[in-house]
Structures are given as C-alpha cells and as structure tokens.
C-alpha positions in Angstrom: 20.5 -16.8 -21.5 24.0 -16.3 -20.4 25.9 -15.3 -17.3 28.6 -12.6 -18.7 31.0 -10.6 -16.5 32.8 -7.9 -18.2 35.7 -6.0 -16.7 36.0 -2.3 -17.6 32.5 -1.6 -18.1 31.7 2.0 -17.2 32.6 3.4 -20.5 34.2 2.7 -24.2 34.6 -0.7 -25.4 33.3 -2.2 -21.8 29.9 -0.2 -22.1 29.3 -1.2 -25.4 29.6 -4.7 -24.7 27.3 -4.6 -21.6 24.5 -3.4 -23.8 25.2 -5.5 -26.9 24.8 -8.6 -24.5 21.9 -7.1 -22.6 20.4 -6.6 -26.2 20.6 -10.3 -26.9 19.0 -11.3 -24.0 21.7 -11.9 -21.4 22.4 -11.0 -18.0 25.8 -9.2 -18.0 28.0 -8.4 -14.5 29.7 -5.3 -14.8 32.9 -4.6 -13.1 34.6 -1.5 -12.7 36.4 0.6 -10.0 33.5 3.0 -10.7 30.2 3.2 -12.4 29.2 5.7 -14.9 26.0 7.1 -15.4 25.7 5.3 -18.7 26.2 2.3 -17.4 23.9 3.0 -14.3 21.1 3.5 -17.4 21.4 -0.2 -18.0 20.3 -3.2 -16.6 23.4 -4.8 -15.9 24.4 -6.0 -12.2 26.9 -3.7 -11.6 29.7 -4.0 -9.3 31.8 -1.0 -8.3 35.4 -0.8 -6.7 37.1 -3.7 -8.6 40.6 -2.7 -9.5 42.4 -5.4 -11.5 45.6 -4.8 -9.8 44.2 -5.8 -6.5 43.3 -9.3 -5.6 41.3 -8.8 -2.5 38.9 -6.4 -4.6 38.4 -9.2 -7.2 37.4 -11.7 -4.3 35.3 -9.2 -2.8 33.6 -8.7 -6.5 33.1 -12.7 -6.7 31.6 -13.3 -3.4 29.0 -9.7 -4.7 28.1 -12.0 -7.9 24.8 -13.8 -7.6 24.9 -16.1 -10.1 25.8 -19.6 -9.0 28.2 -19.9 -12.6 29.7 -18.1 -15.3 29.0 -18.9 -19.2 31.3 -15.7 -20.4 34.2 -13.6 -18.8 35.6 -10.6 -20.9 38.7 -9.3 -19.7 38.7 -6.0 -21.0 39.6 -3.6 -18.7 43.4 -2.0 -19.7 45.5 1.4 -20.0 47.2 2.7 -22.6 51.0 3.8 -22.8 52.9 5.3 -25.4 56.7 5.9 -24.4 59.8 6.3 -26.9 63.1 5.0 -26.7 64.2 8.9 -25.2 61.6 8.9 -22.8 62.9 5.9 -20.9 63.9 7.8 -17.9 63.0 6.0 -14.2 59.7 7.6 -14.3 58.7 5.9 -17.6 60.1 2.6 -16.3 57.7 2.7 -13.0 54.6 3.5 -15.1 55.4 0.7 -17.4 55.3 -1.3 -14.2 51.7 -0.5 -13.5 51.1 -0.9 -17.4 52.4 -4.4 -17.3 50.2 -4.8 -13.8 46.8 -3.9 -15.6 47.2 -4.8 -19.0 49.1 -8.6 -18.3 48.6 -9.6 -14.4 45.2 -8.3 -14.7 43.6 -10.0 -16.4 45.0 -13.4 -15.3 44.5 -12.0 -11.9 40.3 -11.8 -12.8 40.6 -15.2 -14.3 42.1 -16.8 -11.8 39.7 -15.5 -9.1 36.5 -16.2 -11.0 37.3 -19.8 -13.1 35.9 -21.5 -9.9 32.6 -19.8 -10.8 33.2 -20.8 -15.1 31.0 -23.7 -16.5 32.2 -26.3 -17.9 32.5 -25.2 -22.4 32.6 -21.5 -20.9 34.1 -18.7 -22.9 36.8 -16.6 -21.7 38.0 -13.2 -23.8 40.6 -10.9 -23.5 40.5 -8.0 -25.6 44.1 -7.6 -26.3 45.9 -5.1 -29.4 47.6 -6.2 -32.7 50.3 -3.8 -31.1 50.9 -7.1 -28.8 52.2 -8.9 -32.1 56.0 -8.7 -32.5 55.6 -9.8 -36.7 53.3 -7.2 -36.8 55.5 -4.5 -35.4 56.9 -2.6 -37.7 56.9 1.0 -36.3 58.6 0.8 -32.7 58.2 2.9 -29.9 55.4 2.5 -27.4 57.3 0.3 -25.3 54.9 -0.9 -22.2 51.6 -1.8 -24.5 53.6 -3.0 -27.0 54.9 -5.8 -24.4 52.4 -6.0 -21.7 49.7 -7.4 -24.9 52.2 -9.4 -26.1 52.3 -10.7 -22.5 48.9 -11.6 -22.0 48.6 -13.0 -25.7 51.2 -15.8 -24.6 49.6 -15.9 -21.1 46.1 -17.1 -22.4 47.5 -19.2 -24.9 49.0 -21.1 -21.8 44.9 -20.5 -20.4 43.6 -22.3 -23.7 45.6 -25.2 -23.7 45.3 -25.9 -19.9 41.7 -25.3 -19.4 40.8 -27.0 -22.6 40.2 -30.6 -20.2 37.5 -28.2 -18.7 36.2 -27.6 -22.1 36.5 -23.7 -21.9 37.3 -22.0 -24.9 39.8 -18.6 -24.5 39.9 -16.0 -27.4 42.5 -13.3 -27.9 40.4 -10.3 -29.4 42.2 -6.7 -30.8 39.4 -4.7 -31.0 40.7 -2.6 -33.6 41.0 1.4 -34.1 38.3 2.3 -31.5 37.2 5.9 -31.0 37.4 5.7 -27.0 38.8 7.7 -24.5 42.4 5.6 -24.5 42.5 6.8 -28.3 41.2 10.7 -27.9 38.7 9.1 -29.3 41.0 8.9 -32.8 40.1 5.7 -34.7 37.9 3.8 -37.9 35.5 2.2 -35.8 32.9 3.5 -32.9 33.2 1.6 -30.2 29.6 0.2 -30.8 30.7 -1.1 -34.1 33.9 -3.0 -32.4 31.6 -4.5 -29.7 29.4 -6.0 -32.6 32.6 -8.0 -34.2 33.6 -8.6 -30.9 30.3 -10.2 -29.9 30.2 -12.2 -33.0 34.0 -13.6 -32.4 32.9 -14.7 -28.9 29.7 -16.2 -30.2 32.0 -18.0 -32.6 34.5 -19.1 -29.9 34.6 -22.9 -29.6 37.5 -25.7 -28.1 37.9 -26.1 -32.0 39.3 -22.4 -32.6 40.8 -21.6 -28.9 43.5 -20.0 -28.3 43.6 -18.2 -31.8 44.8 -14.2 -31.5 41.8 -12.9 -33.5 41.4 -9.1 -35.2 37.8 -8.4 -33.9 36.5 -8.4 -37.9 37.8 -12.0 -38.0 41.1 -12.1 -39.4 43.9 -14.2 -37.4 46.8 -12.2 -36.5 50.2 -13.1 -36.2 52.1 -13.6 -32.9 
C-alpha cells in the first residue's frame, strides 16, 4: 500500500485519481481549498483549505497529514486561461499573474513543503498540458497556460535531475482532452478514463524514465 497526496481533489481529474488509487488499495491524502461531496463519499483523508498560492496553508496541510512518509505526490491542482494577443490589456496581464502563481509556483511550492515527508525512490507527478510545449505549438493565443506549463515542465526537469541522488522519480503528465469543468466539459476523454493512463504512467515512473514530459496514453512529447 502507498501513501499518495493529490492536490486538486474535490472534483475532475483530482477526484478521479483519488478513487482510482483507493481502488488499488492505497491510502490517498486529498488536498483541496474545499471538499466536495464526491469526494466526502470516499475514503480518502481529506484535507480542506489548502490553496497552492499560499505557503502557510501547505505547512498547515503537512503538519494535518498522519502518515510518517510519502510514496506518491500528484501535483494536480491548476487553472485554466485562455487570452489572445487583443486581449492583453492590464487586466489580462494581472490574471496571468495568478495563472503563473497556481499553475508554475504551485506546484513547486507543494513539493517543496512536503519532499521532507517523500521516501527515498518516491514518485512525484505533475499533471501539466501539451499546450506547455513550444514545438508543439502551432496555433498561438492562450498566452498564460501556454507559458505557465511550459514553466513547470522546465521546473521539474530541474526537480528530476536534483532529486535523482534521493532516488525519486518526477513525471511530467498532460492528461489529455478531459471532459472537466476547466474544459466545459469539451474533450475525447472522461476524466475517469485520463486518470487510468495517468495511473498506469505513475506506476511506470522509475529513475530510469524521470524527468520525461509524457502524454498520459504514453507517448513522449516534445519540449
């Protein structure tokens, strides 16, 4: 059985991944600035009132967590943006602030707070978007997501090769075109069906393949 925290777990691609690893046996953390009565239907420890933006509420989450270690930390939580070049008006440049806070600084924020509490050959994920790879971009637009994934992408590469002494493994997941809230719920996959192929590219995560930017069907994508 494993220890796994996952961010973001009240609803969409979070949810599912809280009962896909409480289906397999584990016992999953959930954090989230609030819980959902889907989630509270589970039998995950959850823990409310974590906002990735802040650090005092992601020290007040670890001391909450039980568990003496962590085997697996999903960073998942994230927001969605879509501007356009004639958008970029000084409103649009402060939200993209507070995209690039949640979406980049976030994560690193979690994963700097809790890698006291990883094992040694522990897994860390991010679930990051193909929309974060500049070959791969080929339509424009969208301005903050665009940059704030292809932010964390180079930001846990740098995780990979500097906690690889420790033996922990980091994966770069897009989760594909999920049917979520962030989407209006627009997509090819259910977010149950994501949260499978993500499951099964964690399970697959080793120091061998760390550090790889991974579609969640397992393809490698291109930075």
């Amino acid at each position: 059985m494993s220890v796994v925290v996952i961010t973001g777990a009240n609803r969409g691609i979070g949810l599912e991944l809280t009962k896909k690893f409480l289906s397999e046996g584990d016992n999953v953390i959930a954090l989230c600035r609030q819980s959902s009565e889907e989630l509270r239907k589970t039998q995950a420890q959850i823990i409310e009132g974590v906002d990735v933006t802040d650090f005092s509420s992601i020290e007040k989450a670890r001391k909450q967590i039980k568990e003496e270690s962590i085997d697996i930390l999903i960073n998942n939580a994230g927001v969605w943006s879509s501007e356009s070049l004639e958008l970029l008006n000084e409103r649009a440049f402060e939200k993209m602030k507070k995209t690039f806070d949640v979406n980049t600084l976030g994560p690193l924020r979690v994963t700097s707070v809790l890698l006291e509490k990883m094992n040694a050959g522990g897994k860390i994920a991010v679930i990051t978007s193909r929309m974060g790879s500049i070959a791969d971009n080929t339509s424009g637009g969208r301005y903050s997501y665009r940059f704030s994934k292809a932010a964390v992408n180079a930001a846990f590469k740098s995780l990979a090769i500097d906690l690889a002494p420790q033996e922990i493994s980091v994966a770069l997941l897009h989760p594909g075109f999920v049917q979520t809230d962030m989407t209006d719920h627009q997509g090819d996959l259910k977010a149950s069906g994501s949260a499978q192929h993500l499951y099964e590219r964690i399970k697959k995560l080793s120091p061998q393949n760390s550090g790889t930017f991974w579609h969640c069907k397992g393809e490698v994508l291109p930075w």
